[in-house]
DSSP file (Angstrom, degrees, kcal/mol; ACC not computed):
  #  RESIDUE AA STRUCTURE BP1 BP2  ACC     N-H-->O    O-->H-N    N-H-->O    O-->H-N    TCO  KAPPA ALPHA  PHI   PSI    X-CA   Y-CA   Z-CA
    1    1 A X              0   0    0      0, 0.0    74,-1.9     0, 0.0     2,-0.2   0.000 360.0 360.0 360.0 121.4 -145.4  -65.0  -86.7
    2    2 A X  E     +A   39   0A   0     37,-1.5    37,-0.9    72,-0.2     2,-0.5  -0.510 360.0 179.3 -42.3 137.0 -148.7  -67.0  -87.1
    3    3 A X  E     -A   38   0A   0     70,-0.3    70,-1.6    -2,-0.2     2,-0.4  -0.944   7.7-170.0-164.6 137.5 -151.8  -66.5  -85.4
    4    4 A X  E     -AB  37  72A   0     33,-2.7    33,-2.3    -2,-0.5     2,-0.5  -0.984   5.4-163.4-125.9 112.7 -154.8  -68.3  -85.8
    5    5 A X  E     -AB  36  71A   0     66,-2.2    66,-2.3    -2,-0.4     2,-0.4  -0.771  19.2-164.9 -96.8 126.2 -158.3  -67.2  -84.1
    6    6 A X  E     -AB  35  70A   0     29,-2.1    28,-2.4    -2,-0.5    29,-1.1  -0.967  13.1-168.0-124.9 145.0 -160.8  -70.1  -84.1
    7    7 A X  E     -     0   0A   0     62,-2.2    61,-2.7    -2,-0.4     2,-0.5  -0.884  20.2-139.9-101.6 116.9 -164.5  -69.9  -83.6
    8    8 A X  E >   - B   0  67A   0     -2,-0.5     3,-0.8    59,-0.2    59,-0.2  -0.664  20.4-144.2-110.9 144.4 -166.4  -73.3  -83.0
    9    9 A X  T 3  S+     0   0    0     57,-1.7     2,-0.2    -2,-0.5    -1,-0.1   0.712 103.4  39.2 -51.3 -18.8 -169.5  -74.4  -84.1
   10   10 A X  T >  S-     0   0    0     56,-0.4     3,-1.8    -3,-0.1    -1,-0.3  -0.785  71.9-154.9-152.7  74.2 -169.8  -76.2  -80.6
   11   11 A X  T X  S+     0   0    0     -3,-0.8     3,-2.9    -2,-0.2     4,-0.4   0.664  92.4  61.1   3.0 -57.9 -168.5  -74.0  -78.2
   12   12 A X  T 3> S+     0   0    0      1,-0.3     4,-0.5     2,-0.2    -1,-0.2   0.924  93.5  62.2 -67.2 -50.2 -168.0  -77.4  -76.1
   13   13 A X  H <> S+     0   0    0     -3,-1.8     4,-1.1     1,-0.2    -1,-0.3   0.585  81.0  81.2 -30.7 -22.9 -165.8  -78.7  -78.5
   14   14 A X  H X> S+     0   0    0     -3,-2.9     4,-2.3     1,-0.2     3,-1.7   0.999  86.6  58.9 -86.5 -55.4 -163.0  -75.6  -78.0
   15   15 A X  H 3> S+     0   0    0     -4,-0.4     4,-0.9     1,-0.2    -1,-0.2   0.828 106.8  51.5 -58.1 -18.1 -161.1  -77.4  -74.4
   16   16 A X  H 3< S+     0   0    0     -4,-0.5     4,-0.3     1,-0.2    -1,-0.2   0.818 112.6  40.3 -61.9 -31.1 -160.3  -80.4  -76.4
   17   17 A X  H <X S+     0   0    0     -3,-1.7     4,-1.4    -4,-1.1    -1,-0.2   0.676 111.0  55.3 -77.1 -14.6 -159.0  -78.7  -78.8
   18   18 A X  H  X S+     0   0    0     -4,-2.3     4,-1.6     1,-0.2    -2,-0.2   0.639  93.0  72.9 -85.7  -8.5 -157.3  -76.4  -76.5
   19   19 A X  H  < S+     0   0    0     -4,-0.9    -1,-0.2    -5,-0.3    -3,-0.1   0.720 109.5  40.5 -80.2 -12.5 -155.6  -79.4  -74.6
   20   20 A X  H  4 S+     0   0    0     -4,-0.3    -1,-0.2    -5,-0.1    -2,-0.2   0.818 127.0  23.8 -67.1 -42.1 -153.8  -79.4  -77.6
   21   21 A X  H  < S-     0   0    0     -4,-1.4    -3,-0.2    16,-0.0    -2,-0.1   0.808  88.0-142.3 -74.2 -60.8 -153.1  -76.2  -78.6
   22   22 A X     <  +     0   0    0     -4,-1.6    -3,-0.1    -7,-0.1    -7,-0.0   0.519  65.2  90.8  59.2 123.0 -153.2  -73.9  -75.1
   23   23 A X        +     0   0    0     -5,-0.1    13,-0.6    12,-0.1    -4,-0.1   0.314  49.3 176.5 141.9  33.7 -154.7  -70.5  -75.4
   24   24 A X  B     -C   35   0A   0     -6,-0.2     2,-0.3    11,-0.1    11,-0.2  -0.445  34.8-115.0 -61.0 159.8 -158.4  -70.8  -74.7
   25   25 A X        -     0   0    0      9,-0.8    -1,-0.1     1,-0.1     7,-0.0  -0.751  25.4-167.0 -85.9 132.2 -160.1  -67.7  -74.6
   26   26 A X        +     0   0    0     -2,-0.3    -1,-0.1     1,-0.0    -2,-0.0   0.719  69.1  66.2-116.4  -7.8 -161.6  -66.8  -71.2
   27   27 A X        -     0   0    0      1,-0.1     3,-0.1     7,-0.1     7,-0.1   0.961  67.4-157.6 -35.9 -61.8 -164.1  -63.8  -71.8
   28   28 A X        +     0   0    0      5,-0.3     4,-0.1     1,-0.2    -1,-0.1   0.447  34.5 164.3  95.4 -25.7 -166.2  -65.6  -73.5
   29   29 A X    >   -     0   0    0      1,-0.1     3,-1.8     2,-0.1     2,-0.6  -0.255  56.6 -96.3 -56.2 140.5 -167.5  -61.7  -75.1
   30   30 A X  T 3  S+     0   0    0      1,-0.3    -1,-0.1    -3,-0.1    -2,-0.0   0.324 123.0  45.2 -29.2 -18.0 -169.6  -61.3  -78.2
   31   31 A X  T 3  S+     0   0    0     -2,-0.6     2,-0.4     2,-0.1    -1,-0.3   0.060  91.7 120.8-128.5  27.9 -166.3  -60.6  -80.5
   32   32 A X    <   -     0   0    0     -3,-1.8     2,-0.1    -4,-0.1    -7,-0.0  -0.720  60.6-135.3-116.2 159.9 -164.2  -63.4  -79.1
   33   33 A X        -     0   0    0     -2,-0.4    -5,-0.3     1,-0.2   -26,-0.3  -0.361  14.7-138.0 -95.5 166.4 -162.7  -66.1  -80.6
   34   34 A X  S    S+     0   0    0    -28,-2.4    -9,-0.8     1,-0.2     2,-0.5   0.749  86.1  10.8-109.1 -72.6 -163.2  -69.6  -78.6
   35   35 A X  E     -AC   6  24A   0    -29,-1.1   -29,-2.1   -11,-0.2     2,-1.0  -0.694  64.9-164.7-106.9 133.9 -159.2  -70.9  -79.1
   36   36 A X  E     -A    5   0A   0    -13,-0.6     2,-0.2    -2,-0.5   -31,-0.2  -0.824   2.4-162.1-122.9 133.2 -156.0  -69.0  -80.5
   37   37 A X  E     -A    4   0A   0    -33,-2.3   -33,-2.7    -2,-1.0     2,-0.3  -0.831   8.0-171.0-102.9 153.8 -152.6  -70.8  -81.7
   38   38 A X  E     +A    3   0A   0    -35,-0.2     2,-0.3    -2,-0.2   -35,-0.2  -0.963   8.5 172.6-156.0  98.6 -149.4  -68.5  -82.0
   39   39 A X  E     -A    2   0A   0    -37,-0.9   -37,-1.5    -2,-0.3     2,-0.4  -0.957  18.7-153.5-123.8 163.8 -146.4  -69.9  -83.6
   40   40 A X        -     0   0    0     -2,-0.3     2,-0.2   -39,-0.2    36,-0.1  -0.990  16.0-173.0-137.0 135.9 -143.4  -67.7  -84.3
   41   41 A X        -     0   0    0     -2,-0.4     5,-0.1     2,-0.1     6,-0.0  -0.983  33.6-118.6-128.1 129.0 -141.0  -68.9  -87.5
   42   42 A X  S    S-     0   0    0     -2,-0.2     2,-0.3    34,-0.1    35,-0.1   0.690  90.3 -60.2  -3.7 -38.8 -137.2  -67.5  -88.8
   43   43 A X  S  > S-     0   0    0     33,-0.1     4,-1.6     1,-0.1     5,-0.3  -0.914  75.4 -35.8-172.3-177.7 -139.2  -66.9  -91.6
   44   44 A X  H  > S+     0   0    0     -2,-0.3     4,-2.8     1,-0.2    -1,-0.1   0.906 124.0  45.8 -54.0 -42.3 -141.6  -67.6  -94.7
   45   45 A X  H  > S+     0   0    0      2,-0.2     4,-1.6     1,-0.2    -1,-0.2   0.740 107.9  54.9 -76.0 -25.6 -139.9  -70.8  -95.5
   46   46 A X  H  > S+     0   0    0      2,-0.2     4,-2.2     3,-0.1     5,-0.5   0.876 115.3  39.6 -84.0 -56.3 -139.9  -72.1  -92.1
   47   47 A X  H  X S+     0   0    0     -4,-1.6     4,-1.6     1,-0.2     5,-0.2   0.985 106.1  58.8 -74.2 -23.3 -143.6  -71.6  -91.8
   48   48 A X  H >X S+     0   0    0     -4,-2.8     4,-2.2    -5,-0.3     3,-0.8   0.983 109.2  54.2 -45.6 -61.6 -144.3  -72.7  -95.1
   49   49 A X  H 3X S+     0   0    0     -4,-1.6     4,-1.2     1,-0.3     3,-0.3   0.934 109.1  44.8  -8.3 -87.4 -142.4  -76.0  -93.5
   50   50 A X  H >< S+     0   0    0     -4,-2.2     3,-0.9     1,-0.3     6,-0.3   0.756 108.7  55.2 -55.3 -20.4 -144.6  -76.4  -90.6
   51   51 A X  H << S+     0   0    0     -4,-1.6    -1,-0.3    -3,-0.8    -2,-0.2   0.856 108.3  44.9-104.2 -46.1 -147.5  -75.9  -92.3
   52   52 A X  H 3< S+     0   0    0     -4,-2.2    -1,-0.3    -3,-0.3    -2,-0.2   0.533  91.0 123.0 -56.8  -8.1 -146.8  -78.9  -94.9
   53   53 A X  S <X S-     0   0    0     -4,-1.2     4,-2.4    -3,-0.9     5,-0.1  -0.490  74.5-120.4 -80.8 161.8 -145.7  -81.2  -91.8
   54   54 A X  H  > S+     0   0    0      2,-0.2     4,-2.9     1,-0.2     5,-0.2   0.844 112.9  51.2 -47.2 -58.7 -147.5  -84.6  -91.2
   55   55 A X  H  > S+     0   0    0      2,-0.2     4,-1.7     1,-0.2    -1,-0.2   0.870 111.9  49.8 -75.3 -34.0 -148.7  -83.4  -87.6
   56   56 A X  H  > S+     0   0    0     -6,-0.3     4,-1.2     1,-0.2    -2,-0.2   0.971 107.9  47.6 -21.8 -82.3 -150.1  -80.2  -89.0
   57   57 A X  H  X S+     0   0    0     -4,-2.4     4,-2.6    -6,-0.2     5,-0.2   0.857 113.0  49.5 -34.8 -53.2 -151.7  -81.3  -91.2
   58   58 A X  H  < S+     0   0    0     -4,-2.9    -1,-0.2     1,-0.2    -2,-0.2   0.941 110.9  52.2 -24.7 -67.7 -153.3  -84.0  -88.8
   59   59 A X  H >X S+     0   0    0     -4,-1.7     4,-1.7    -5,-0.2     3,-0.7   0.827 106.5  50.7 -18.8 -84.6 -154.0  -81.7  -86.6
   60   60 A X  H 3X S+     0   0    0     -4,-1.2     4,-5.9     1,-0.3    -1,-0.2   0.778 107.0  55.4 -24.2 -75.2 -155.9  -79.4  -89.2
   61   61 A X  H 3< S+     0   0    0     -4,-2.6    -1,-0.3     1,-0.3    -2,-0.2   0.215 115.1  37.8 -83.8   5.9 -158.2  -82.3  -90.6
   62   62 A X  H <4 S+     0   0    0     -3,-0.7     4,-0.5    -5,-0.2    -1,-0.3   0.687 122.8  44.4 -97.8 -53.6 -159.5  -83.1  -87.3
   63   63 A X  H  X S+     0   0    0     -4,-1.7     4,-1.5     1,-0.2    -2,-0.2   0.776 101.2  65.7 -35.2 -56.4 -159.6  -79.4  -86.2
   64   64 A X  T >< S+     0   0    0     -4,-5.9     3,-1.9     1,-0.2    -1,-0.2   0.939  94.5  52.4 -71.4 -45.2 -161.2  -77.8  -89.3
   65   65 A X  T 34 S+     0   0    0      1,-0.2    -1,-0.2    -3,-0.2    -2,-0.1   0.817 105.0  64.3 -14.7 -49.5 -164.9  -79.4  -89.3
   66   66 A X  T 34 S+     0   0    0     -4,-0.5   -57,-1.7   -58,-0.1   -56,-0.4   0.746  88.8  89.1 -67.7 -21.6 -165.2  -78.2  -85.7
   67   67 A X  E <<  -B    8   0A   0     -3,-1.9   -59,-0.2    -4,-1.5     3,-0.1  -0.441  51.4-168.7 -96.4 164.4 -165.0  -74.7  -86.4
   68   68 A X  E    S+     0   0A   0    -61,-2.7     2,-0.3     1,-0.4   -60,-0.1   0.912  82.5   7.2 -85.3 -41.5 -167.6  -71.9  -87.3
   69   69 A X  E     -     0   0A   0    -62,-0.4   -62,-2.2     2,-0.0     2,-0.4  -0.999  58.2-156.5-152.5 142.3 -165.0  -69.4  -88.3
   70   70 A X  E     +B    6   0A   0     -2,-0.3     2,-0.3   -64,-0.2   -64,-0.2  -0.897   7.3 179.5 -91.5 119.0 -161.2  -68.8  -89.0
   71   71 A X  E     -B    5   0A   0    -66,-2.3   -66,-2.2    -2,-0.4     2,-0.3  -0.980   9.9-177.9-120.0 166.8 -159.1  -65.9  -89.0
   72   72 A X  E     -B    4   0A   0     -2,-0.3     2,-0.7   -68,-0.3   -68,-0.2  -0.932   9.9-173.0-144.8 113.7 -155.0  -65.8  -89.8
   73   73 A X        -     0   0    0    -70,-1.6     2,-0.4    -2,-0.3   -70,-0.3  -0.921   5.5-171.5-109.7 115.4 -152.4  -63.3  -89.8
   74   74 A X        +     0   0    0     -2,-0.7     2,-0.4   -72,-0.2   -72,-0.2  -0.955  16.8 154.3-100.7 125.8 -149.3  -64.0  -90.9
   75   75 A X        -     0   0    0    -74,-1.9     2,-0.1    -2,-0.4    -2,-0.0  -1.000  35.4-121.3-154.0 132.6 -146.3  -61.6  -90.6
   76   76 A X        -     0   0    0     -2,-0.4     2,-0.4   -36,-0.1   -34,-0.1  -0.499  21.1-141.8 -75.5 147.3 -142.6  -61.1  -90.3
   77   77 A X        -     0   0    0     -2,-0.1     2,-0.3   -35,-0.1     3,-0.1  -0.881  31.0-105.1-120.6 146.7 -140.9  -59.5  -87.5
   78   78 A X        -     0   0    0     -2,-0.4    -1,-0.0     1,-0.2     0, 0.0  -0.480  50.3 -79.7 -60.6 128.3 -137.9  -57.2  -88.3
   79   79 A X        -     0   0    0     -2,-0.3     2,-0.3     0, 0.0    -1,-0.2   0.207  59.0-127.3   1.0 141.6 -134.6  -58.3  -87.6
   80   80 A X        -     0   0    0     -3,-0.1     2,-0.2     0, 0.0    -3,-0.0  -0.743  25.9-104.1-101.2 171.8 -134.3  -57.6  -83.5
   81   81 A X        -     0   0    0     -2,-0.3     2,-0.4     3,-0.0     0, 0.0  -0.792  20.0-125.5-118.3 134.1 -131.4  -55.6  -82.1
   82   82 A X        -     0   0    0     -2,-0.2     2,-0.6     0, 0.0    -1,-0.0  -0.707  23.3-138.1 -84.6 122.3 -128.7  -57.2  -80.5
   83   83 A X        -     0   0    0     -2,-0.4     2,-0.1     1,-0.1     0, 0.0  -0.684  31.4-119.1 -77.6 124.6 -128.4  -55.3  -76.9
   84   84 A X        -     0   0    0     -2,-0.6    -1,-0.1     1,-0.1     2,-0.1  -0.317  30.8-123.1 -28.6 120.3 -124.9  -55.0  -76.7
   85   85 A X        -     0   0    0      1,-0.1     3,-0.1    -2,-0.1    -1,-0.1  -0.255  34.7 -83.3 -75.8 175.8 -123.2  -57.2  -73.2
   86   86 A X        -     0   0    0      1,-0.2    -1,-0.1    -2,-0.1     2,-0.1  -0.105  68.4 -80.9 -52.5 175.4 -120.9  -55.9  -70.3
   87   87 A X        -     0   0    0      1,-0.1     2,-0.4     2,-0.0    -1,-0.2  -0.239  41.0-140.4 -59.5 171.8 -117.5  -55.7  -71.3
   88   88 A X              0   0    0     -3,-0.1    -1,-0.1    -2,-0.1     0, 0.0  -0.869 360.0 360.0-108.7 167.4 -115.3  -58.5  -71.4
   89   89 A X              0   0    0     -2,-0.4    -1,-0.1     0, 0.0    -2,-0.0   0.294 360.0 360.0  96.6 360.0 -111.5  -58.7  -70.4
């Protein structure tokens, strides 16, 4: 999983960016972040992938100037467990 917390330098700036993203923050409280992105990947290599694509990038190099501050966690989720179906036959 990805997760990105973005702060902006100009508050006003964060729904435009959020008409992109989705996720605006609506507290608004002293330790909150204005917009957050969430993407969830197979794996390292897969997000390594998005992260080199053309619309990322794009994205990024319009996105990063506007902000005051970044944070990112990246993390792998363990295998999930397959719940077992009804029977068949």
């Amino acid at each position: 999983m990805h997760v990105v917390l973005m702060r902006f330098t100009d508050p006003a700036r964060a729904p435009e960016a959020a008409e992109r993203l989705r996720s605006l923050d609506v507290t608004g409280s002293d330790v909150s972040y204005d917009l957050v992105l969430t993407t969830c990947h197979e794996d390292a290599g897969e997000l390594a992938a998005y992260q080199r694509h053309p619309e990322h990038q794009a994205l990024a190099a319009w996105l990063t100037p506007l902000l005051a501050q970044r944070a990112v966690v990246d993390h792998l989720e363990p295998a999930r467990r397959q719940v077992p179906g009804p029977p068949t036959g």
